[in-house]
C-alpha positions, 0 to 999 in steps of 0.5 A: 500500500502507498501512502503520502503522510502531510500535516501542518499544511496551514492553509490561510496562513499570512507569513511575512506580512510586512515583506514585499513577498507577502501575497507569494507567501500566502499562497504557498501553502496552497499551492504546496497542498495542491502539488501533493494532491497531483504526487497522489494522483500521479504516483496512484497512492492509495492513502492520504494521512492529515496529521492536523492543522490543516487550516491555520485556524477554523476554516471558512464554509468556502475553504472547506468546499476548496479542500474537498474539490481537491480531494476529489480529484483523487477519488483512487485515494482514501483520505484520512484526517484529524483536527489539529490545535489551531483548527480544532473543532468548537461548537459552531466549526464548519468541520463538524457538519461539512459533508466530504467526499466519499474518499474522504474520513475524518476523525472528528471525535474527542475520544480515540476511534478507528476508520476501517478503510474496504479494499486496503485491509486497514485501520486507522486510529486518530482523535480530533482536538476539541481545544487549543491546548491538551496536556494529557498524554493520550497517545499512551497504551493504546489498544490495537483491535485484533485481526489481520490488518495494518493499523495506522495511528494519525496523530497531532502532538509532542510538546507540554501543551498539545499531547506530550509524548516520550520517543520511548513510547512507541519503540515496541507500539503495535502500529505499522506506522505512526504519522504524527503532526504538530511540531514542524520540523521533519524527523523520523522518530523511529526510522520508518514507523514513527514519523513527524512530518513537518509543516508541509511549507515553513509558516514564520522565519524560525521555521528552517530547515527544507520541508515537505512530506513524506512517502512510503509504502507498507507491505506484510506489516513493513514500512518504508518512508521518504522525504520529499521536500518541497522548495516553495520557502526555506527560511535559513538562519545566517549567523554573522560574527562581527568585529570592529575592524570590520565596516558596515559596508563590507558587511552589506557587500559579504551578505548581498553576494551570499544571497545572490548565490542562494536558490530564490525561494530561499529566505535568510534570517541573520543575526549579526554578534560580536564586538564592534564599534557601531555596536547596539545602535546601528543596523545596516538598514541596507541588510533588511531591504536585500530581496531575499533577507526576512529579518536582521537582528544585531546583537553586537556589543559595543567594543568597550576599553574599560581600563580607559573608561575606569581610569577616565571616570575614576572615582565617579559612579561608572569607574568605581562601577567597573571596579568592583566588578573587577573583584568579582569572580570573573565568570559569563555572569560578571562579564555580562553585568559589566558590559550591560552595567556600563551601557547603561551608566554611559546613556546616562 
């Protein structure tokens, strides 16, 4: 049996509002759902896994209808889903009345249930959230019924607040595959059995790394799984280390020739650290406007001389300021309290 294994789609998600690439932005989550759509169709995969957060927050009626018009362009491929933490079901949510497609299951109660899919001898476990939050540990000592299928756990969790797990949970589970959702970097848990697949595109600049889904196929109780990334938007971290002898304008001309070499849907947060005389105060604004760059954060610190500064402001606050930290046992503490001490006292 294929299946593909997504979550954490997000449709309707707005990342990058303030950037000249926003409407792009926008639409990739849309476009990278539709792109695994046609993977399904065209590689004849017989499952559809949706790990949770399929919408970025309760769905509209009409997206409802989009998702489902997707959905039946695949009428070979049985779909299961589950409600996620930021789509999860309340009193008055679309999900809980919405007619799918023949083709299409969701697990929609609270409570652990089981969808038993004709033709594939399969079994598919999965619960919907009904809250933002859930503590418990709800994915523990679950009970496989018995027969001759394989059996499948969708699930949507992994942290304090949204079902914790521990990895050594499911190192002797019963189910043939594990297709987790929430957090959003891909990893297999257990090498082909426990998966987290990631969101299926990055939703804010802290999200790096390549994302996608996965692919697999199980035959006698076996599976196999694969990552296949999708290059809508990668954010990368660019961690640059500063010093005074280096300029802002040999900084810009470093930064600007690093992304012009990069893939354009790739998208750079820096941090810039170090000592440097321009310290906290100034960021290369030049840095932010780069096509490609998503946020700048400075977190130099200025290239203080405290031997010319205590002997400069002797007995005043700031020169006996930094003596007594001099007595002090000089550990990262100390050091931190000096620079922060004697930043402050020279705004004054």
């Amino acid at each position: 049996m294929k299946f593909i294994h997504i979550a954490d789609i997000h449709l309707g998600v707005k990342p990058d509002r303030d950037k000249p690439w926003a409407k792009e932005r926008e639409n990739h989550s849309w476009q990278a759902f539709a792109e695994v759509i046609g993977q399904a169709k065209e590689e004849q995969v017989q499952l559809l896994l949706v790990a949770g957060d399929l919408f970025h927050r309760q769905p509209l009626l009409q997206e409802l209808r989009e998702v489902n018009y997707q959905f039946s362009k695949i009428p070979q491929t049985q779909v299961v889903l589950i409600a996620g933490n930021h789509d999860h079901l309340t009193p008055e949510s679309c999900y809980r009345t919405f007619q799918w497609e023949h083709n299409v299951h969701f697990l929609k109660e609270e409570q652990m249930e089981y969808i038993e899919l004709e033709g594939l001898e399969t079994r598919v476990y999965g619960l919907s959230y009904w809250h933002k939050e859930i503590t418990k540990s709800l994915y523990r000592n679950i009970h496989v019924k018995e027969g001759d299928y394989c059996n499948i756990l969708l699930a949507h969790g992994g942290d304090e607040k949204h079902i914790p797990f521990r990895n050594k949970d499911f190192e002797s589970t019963d189910f043939d595959y594990v297709a987790f959702g929430h957090l959003h970097k891909p990893s297999e848990i257990v090498k082909d059995k426990v998966v987290m697949a990631g969101a299926l595109q990055p939703i804010d600049c802290n999200d790096f790394g390549e994302h996608g889904y996965f692919q697999g196929e199980i035959e006698d109780h076996v599976c196999q799984v694969q990552f296949v990334p999708l290059h809508y938007c990668e954010y990368v971290p660019l961690n640059l280390k500063v010093s005074q002898e280096i300029t802002q304008g040999a900084l810009f001309e470093f930064v600007e020739e690093h992304v012009k070499k990069a893939p354009s849907y790739q998208k750079f947060k820096i941090t810039l650290h170090g000592f440097c005389d321009w310290g906290t105060s100034l960021i290369p604004e030049e840095l932010r406007e780069l096509e490609q760059v998503v946020q700048v954060t400075n977190q130099c610190k200025a290239d203080y001389d405290f031997e010319n500064l205590k002997q400069q402001y002797g007995q005043q606050i700031l020169g006996r300021y930094i003596q007594a930290l001099e007595k002090m046992p000089q550990d990262e503490i100390t050091k931190k309290a000096l620079y922060y001490g004697v930043e402050a006292l020279l705004a004054e």
